[in-house]
Rosetta silent file (secondary structure, phi, psi, omega in degrees, C-alpha in Angstrom):
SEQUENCE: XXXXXXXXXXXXXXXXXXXXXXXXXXXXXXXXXXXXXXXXXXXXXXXXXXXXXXXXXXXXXXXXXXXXXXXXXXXXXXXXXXXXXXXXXXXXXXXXXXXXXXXXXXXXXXXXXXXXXXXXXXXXXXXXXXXXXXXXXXXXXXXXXXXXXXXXXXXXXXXXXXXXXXXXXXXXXXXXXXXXXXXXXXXXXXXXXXXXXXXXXXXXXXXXXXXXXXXXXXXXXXXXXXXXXXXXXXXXXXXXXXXXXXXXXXXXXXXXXXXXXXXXXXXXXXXXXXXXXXXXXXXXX
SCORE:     score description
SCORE:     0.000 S_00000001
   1 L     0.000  -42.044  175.800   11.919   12.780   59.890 S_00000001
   2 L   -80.994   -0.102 -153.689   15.069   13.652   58.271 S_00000001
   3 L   -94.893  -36.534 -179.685   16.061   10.412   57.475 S_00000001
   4 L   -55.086  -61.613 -136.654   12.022   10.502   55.704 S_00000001
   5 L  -105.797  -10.640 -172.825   12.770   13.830   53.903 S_00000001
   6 H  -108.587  -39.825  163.816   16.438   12.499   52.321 S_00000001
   7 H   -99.436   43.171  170.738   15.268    9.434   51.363 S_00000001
   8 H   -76.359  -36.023 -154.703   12.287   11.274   49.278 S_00000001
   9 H   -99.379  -13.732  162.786   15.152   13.047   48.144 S_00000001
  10 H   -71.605  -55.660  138.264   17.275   10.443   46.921 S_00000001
  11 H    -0.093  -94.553 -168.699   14.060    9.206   45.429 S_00000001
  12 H   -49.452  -65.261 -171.577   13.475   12.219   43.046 S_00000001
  13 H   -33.502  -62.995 -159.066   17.020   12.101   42.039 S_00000001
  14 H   -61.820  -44.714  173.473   17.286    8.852   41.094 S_00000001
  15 H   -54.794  -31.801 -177.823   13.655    8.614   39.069 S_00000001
  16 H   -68.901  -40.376 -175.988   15.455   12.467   37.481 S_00000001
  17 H  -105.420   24.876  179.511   18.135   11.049   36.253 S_00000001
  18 H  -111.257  -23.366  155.335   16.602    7.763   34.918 S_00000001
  19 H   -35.626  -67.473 -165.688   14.088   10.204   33.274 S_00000001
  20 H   -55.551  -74.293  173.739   17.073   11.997   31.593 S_00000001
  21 H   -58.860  -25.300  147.843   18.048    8.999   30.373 S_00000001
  22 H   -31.345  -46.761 -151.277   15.045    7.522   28.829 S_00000001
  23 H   -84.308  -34.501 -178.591   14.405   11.061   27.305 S_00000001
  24 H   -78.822  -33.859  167.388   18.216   10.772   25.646 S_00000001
  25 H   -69.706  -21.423  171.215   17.725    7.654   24.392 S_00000001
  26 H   -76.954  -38.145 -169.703   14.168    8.077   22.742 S_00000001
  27 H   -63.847  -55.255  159.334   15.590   11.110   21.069 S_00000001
  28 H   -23.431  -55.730 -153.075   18.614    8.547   19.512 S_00000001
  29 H   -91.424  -58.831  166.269   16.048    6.332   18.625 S_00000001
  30 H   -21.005  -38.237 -152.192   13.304    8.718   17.168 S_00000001
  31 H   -77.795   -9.975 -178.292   15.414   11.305   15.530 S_00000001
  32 H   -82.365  -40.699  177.184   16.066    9.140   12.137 S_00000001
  33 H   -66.855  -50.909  156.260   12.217    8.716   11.955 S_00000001
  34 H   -30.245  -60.624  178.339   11.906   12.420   12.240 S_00000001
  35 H   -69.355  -53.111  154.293   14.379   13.245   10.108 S_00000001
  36 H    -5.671  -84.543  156.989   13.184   10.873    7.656 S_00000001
  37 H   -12.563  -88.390  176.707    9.600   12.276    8.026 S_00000001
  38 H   -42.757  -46.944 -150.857   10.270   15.839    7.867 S_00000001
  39 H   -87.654   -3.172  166.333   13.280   15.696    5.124 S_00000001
  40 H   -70.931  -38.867  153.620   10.039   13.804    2.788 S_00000001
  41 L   -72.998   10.160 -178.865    8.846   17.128    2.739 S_00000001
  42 L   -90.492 -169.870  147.298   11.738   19.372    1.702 S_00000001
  43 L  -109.947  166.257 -174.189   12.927   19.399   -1.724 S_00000001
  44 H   -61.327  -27.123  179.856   16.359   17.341   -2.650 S_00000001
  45 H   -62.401  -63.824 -174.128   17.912   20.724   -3.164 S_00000001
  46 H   -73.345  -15.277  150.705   17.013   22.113    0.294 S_00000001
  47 H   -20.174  -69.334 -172.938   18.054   18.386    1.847 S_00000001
  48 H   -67.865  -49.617 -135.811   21.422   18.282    0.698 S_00000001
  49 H  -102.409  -51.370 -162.408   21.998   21.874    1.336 S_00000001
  50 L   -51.410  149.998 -165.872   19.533   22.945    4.651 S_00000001
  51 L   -96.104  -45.384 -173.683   20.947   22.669    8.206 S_00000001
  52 L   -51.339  143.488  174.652   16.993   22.840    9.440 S_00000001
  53 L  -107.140   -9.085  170.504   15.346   19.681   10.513 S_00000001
  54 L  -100.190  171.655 -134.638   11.907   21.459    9.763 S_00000001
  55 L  -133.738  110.176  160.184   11.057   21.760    6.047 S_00000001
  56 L   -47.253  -35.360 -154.655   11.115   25.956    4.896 S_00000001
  57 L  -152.647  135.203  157.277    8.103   25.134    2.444 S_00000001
  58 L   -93.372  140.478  164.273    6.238   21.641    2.819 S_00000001
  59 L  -151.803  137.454  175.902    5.577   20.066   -0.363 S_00000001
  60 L   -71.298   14.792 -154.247    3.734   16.403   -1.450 S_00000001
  61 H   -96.733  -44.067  164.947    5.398   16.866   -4.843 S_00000001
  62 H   -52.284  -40.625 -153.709    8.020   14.113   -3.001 S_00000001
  63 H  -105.272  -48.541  155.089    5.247   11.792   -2.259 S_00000001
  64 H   -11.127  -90.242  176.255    3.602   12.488   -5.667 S_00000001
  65 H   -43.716  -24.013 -166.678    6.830   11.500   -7.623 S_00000001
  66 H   -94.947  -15.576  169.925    7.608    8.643   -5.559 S_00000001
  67 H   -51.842  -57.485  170.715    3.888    7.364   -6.163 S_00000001
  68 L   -81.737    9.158  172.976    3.962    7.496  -10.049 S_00000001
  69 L   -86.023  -59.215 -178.241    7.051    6.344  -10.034 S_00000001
  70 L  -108.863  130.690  177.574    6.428    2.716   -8.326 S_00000001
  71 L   -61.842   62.440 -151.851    3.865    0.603   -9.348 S_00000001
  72 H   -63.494  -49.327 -159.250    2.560    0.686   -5.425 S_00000001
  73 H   -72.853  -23.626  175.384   -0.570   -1.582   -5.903 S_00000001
  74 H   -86.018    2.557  166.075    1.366   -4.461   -7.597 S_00000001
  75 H  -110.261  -10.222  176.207    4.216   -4.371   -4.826 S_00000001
  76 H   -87.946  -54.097 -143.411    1.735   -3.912   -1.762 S_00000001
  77 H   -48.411  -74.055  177.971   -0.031   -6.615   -3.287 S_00000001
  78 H   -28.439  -61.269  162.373    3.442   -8.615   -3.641 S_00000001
  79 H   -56.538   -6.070 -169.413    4.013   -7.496    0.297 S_00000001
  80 H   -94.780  -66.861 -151.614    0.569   -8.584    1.503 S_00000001
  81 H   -57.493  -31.750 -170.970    0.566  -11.869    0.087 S_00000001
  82 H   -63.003  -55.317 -162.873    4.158  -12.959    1.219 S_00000001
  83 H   -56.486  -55.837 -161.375    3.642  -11.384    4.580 S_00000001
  84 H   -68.407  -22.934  160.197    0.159  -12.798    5.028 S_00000001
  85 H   -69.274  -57.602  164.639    1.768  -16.135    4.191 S_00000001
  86 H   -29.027  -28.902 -168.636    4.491  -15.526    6.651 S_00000001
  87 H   -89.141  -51.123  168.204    2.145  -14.910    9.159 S_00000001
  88 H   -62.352  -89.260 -176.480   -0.241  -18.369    8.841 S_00000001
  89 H    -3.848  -71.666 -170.371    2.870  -20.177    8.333 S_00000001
  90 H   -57.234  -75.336  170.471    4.170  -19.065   11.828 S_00000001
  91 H   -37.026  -57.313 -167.803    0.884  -19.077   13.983 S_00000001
  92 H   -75.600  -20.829 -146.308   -0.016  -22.745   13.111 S_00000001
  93 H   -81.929  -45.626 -176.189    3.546  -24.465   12.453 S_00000001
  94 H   -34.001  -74.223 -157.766    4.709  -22.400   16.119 S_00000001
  95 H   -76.722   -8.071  169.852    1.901  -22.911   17.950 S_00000001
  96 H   -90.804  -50.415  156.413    1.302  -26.464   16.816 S_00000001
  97 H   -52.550  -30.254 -168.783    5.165  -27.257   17.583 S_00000001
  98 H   -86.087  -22.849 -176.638    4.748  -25.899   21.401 S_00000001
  99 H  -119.120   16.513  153.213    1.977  -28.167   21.667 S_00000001
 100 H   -64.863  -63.001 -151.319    3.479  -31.335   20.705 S_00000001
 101 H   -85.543  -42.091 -170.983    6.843  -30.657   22.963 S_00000001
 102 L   -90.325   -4.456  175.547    4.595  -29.184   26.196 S_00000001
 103 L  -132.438    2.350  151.496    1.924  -32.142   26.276 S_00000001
 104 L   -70.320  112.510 -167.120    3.617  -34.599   24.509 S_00000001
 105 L  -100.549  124.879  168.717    6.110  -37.350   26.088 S_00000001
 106 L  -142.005  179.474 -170.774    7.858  -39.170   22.849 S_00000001
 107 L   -70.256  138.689  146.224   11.359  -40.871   21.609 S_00000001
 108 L    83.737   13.884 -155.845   13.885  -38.380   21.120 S_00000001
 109 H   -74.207  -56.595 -166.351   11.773  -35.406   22.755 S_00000001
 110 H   -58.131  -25.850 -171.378   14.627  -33.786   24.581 S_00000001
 111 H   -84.102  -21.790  175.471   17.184  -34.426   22.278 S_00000001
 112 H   -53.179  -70.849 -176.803   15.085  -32.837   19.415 S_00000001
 113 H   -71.967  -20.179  166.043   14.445  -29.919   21.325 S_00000001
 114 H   -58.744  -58.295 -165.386   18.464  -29.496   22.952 S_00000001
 115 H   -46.925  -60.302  169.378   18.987  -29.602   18.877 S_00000001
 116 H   -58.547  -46.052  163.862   16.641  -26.943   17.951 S_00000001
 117 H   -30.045  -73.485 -164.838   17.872  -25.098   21.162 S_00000001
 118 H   -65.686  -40.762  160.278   21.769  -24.841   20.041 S_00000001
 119 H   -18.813  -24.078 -154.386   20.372  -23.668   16.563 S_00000001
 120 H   -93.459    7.106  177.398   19.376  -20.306   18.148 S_00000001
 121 H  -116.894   23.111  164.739   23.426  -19.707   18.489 S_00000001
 122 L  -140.072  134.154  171.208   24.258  -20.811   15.277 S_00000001
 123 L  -141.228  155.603 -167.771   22.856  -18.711   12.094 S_00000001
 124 L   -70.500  -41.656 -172.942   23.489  -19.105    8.690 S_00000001
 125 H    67.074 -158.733  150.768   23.505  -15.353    7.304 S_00000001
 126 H   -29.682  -36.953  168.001   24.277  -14.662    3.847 S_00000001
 127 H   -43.441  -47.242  173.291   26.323  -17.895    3.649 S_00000001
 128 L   -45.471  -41.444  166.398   22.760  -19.357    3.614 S_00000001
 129 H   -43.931  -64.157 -172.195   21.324  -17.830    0.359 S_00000001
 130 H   -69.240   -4.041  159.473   22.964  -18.975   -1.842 S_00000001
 131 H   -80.839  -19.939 -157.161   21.650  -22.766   -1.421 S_00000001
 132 H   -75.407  -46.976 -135.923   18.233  -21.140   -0.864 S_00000001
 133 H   -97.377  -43.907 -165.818   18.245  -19.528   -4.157 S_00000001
 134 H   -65.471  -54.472 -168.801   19.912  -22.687   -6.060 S_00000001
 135 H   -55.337  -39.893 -174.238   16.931  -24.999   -4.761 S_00000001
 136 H   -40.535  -76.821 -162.668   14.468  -22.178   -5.834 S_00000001
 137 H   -48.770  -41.710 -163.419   16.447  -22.513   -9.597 S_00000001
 138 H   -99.336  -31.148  160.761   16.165  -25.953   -9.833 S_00000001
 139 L   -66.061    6.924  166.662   12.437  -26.152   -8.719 S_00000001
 140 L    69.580   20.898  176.789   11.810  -23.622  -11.270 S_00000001
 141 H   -96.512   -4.533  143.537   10.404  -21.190   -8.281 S_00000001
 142 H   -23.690  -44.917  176.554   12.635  -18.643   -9.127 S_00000001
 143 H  -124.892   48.170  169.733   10.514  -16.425  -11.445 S_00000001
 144 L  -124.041 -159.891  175.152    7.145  -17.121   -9.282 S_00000001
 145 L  -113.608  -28.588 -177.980    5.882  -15.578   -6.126 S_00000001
 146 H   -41.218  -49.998 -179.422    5.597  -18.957   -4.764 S_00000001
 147 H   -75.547  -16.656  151.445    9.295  -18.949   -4.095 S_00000001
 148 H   -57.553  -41.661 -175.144    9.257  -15.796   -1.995 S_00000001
 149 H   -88.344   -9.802 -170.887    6.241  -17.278    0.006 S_00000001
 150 H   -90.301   -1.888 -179.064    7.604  -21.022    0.501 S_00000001
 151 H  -105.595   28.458  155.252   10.509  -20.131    2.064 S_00000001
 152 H  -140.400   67.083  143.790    9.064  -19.015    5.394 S_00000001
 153 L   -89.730   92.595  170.533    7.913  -22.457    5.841 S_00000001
 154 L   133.863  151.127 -129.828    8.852  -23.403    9.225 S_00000001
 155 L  -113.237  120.884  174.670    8.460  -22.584   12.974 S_00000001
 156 L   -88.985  129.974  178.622   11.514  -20.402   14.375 S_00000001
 157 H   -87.019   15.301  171.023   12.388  -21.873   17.623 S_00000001
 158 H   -77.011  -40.520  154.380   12.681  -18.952   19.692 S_00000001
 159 H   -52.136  -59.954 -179.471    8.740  -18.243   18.995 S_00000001
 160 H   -37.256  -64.678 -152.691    8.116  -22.061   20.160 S_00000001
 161 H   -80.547   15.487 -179.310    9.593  -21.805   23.315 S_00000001
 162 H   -99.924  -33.703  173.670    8.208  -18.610   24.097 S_00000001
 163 H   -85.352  -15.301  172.135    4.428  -20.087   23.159 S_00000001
 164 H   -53.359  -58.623  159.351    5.964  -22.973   24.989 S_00000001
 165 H    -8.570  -63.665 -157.385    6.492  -20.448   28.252 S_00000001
 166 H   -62.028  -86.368 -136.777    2.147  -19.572   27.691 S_00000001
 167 H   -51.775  -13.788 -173.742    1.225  -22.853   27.407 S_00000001
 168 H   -60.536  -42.194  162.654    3.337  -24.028   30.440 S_00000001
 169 L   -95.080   29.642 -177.901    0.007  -21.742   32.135 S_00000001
 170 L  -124.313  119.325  167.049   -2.534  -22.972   30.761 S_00000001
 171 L   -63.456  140.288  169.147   -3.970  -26.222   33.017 S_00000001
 172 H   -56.884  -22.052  175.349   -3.656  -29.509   31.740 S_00000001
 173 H   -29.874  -42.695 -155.308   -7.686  -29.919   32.804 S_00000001
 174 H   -79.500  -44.376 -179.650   -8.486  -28.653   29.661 S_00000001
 175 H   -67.486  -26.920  145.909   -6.970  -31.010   27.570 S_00000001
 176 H   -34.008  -72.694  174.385   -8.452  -34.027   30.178 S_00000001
 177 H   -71.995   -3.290  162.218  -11.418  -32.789   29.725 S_00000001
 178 H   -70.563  -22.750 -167.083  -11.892  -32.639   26.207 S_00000001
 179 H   -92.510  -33.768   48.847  -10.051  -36.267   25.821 S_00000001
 180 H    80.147 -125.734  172.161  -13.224  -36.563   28.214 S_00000001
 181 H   -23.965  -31.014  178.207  -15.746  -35.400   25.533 S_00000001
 182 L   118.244    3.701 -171.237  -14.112  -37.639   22.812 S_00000001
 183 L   -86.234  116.741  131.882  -11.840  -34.872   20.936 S_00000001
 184 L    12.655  150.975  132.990   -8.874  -36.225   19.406 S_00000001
 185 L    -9.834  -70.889 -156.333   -5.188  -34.733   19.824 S_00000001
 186 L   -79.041  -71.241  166.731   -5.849  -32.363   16.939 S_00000001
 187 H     0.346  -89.699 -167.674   -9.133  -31.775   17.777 S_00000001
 188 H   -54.509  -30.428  174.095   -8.249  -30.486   21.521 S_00000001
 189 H   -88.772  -18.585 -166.418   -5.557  -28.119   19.687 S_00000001
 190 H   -85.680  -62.757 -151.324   -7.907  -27.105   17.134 S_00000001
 191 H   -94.426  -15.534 -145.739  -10.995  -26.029   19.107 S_00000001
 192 H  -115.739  -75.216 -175.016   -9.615  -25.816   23.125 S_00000001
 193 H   -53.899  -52.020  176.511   -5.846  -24.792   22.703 S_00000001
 194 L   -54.373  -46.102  167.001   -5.653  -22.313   19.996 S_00000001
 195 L   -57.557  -57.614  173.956   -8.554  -19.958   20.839 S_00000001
 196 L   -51.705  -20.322  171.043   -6.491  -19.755   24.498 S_00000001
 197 L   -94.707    3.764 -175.866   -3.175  -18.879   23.092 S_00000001
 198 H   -72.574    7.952  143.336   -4.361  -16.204   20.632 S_00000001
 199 H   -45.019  -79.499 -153.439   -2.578  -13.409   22.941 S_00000001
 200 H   -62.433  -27.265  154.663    1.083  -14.938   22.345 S_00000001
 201 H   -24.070  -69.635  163.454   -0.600  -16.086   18.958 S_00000001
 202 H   -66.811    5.096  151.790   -1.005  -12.746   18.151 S_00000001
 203 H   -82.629  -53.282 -176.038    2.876  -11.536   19.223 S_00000001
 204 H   -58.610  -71.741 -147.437    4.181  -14.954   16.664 S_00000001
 205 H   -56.519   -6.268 -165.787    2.150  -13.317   13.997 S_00000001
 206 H   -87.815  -64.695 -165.482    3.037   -9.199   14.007 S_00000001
 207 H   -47.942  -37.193 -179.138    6.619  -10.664   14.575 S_00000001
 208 H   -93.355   -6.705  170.015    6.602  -12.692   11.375 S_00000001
 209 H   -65.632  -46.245 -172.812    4.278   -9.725    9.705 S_00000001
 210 H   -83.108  -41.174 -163.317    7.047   -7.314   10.444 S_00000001
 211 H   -77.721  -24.487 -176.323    9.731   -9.515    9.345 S_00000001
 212 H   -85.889  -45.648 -176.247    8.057  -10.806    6.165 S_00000001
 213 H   -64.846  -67.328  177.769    7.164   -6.768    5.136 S_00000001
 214 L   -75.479    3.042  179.337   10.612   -5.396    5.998 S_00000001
 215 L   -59.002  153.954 -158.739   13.020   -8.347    4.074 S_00000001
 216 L  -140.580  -54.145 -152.746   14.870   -6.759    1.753 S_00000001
 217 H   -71.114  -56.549 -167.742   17.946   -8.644    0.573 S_00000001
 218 H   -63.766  -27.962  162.772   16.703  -12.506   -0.140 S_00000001
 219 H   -81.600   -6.507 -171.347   13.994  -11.235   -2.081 S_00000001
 220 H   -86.159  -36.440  171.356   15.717   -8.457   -3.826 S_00000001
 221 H   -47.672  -36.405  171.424   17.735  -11.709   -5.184 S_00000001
 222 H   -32.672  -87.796 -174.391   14.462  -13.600   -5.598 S_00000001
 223 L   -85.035   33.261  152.607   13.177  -11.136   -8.242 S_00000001
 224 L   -42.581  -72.081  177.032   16.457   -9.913   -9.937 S_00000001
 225 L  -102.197   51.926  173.282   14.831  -11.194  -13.277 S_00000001
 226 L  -164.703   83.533 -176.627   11.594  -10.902  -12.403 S_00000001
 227 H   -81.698  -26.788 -149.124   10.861   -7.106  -11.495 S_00000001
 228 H   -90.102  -10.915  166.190    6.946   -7.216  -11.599 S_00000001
 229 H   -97.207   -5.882  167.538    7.476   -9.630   -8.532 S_00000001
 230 L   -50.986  136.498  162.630    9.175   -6.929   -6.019 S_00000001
 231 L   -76.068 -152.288 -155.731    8.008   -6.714   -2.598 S_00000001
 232 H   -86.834  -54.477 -171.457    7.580   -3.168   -1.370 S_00000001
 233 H   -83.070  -17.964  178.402   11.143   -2.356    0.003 S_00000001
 234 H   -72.313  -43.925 -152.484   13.040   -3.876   -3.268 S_00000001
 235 H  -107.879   14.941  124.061   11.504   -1.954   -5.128 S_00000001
 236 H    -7.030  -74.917 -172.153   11.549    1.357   -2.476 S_00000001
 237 H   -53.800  -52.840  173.346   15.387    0.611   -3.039 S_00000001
 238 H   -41.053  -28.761 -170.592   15.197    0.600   -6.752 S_00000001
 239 H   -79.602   -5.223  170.287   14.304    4.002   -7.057 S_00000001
 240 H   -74.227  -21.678  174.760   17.721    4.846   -6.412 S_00000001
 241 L  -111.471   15.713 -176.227   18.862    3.608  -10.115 S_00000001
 242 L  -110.610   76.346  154.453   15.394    4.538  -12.048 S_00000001
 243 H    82.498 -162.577  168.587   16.283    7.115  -13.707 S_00000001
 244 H   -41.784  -23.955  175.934   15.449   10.803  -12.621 S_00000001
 245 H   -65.793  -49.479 -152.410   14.889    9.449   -8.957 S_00000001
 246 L   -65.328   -0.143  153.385   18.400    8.410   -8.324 S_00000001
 247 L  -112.083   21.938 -177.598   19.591   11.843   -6.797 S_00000001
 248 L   -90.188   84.207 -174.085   16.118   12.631   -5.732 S_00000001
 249 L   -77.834  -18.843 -168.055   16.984   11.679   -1.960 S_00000001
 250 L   -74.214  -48.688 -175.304   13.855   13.440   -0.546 S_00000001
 251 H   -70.757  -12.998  150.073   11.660   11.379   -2.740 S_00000001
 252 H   -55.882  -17.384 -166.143   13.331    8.337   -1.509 S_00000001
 253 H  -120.208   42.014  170.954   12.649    9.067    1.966 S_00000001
 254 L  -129.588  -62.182  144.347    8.916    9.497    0.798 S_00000001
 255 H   -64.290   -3.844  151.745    8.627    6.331   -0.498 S_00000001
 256 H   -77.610  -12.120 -166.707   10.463    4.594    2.300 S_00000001
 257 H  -105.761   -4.700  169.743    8.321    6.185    4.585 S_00000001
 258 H   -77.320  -46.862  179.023    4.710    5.135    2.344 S_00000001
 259 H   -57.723  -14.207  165.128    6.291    1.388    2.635 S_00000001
 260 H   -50.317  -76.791 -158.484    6.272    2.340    6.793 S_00000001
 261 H   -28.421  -67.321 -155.530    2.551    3.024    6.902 S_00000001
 262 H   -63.633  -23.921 -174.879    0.749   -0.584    6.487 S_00000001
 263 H   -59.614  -55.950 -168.878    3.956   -1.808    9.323 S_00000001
 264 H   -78.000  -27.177  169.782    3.098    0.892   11.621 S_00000001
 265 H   -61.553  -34.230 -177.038   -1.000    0.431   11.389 S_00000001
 266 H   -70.911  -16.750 -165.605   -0.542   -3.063   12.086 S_00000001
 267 H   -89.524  -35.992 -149.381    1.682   -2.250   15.596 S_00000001
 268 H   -70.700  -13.808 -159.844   -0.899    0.728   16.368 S_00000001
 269 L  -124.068  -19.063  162.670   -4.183   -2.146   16.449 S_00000001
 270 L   -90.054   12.825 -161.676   -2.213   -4.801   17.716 S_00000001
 271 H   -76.441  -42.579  160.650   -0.311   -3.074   20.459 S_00000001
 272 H   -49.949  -49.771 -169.835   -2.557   -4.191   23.444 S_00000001
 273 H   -76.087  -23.172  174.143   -2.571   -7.813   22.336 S_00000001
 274 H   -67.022  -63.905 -163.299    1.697   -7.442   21.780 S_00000001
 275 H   -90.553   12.281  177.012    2.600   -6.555   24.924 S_00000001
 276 H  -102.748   -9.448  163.414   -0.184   -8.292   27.131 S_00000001
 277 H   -83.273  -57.516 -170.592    1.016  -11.534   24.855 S_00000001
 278 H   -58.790    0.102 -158.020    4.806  -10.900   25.288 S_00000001
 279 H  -100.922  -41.437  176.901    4.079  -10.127   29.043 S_00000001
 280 H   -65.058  -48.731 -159.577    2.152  -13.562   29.606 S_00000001
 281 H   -66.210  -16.877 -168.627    4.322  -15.646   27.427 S_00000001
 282 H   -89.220  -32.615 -168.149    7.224  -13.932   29.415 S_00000001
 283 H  -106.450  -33.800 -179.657    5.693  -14.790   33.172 S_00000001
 284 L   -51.431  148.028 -166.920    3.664  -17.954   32.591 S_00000001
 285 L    63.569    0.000    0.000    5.961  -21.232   33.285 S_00000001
């Protein structure tokens, strides 16, 4: 019985202090969005000067200014379309690469994929731009939109092998039977495969939605001389040199937090399908 009642008691602790930590670490991670948030509603005066993380007076006069300020429908626009490229791009090139390399036997399969493999330890970084940017210049895709959306053409291989992972649980039956019915390779991926992978489907695309929405740097290069072509966060950032804005810090952190909104609507309606896709894609194979 006592043995019963200590370790109950061992128990509580341990879940108390794993609590504690959770609760300190949410607080880390939260408190910038907060502050953010709140400090949208201050004025720049009581910002700079106020101690308070609540707002004495709320006022939209920040959200106002930062509205009429930025052309918002021609840069969401600018952010839709890139993103929304970003996003097809990924779902078919991904999910069409995983299903070559998990039902396919061909020349060169292994070494192709060891190749793509050691890639995910070597990245380019900034070093990378500046060839990015020169092919853009010499294809004349420089002052288009085109060259913001062609360059996220192509299948990151950490997304493959993670749709590799689902498909790895998905029986081979299906694709028998369909070769069975008379459907093609493509076919069998088209009509069979795809509809079954739209969990981790859906995980590929919010990941290349969020990634395409928040880029900041290669496109703020993109559209140096071509401002009418900013995505959302270049030209967020911009407001720091336009003029009357650039010591307005509150109304910066009014319009960084309107460029949040379509990012965070997309996690709140996809959030079931995210983590019951990363959760399959994670235990399947």
């Amino acid at each position: 019985m006592k043995e019963t009642v200590s370790l109950k008691a061992k128990r509580f602790v341990g879940h108390g202090i794993l609590y504690i930590i959770l609760i300190l670490l949410s607080v880390i991670v939260l408190f910038p969005v907060l502050y953010s948030i709140l400090g949208s509603f201050k004025t720049t005066q009581e910002l700079m000067v106020s101690t308070s993380l609540i707002p004495k007076e709320f006022t939209l006069d920040n959200y106002l200014t930062a509205w009429n300020e930025i052309d918002y429908g021609r840069y969401t626009l600018n952010s839709l379309i890139c993103s929304g490229c970003a996003v097809l791009f990924a779902v078919v090139q991904t999910t069409m690469n995983a299903y070559v390399f998990s039902r396919r036997n061909f020349a060169g399969k292994k070494v192709l994929l060891t190749t793509y493999m050691a890639f995910l330890f070597i990245g380019a970084g900034p070093a990378g731009m500046f060839p990015v940017y020169n092919i853009l210049v010499k294809l004349g895709l420089n002052k288009s939109l085109l060259g913001l959306i062609i360059r996220y053409f192509g299948a990151g291989i950490s997304n493959i092998l993670l749709c590799m992972g689902y498909l790895n649980g998905i029986s081979k039956e299906y694709d028998e039977a369909a070769r069975i019915d008379g459907c093609s390779f493509f076919r069998t991926y088209v009509q069979i495969i795809l509809p079954l992978m739209a969990p981790i489907a859906g995980v590929i695309a919010l990941f290349a939605f969020r990634g395409a929405w928040n880029e900041y740097l290669m496109p703020m290069i993109i559209t140096t001389g071509s401002p009418h072509l900013q995505t959302l966060p270049v030209a967020t950032v911009a407001l720091k040199s336009g003029g009357q804005t650039a010591t307005m810090w509150s109304v910066m952190l009014a319009a960084a937090n309107i460029s949040m909104i379509p990012m965070i609507l997309v996690y709140i309606i996809c959030n079931k399908q995210f983590i019951n896709g990363i959760t399959a894609g994670g235990v399947k194979g």
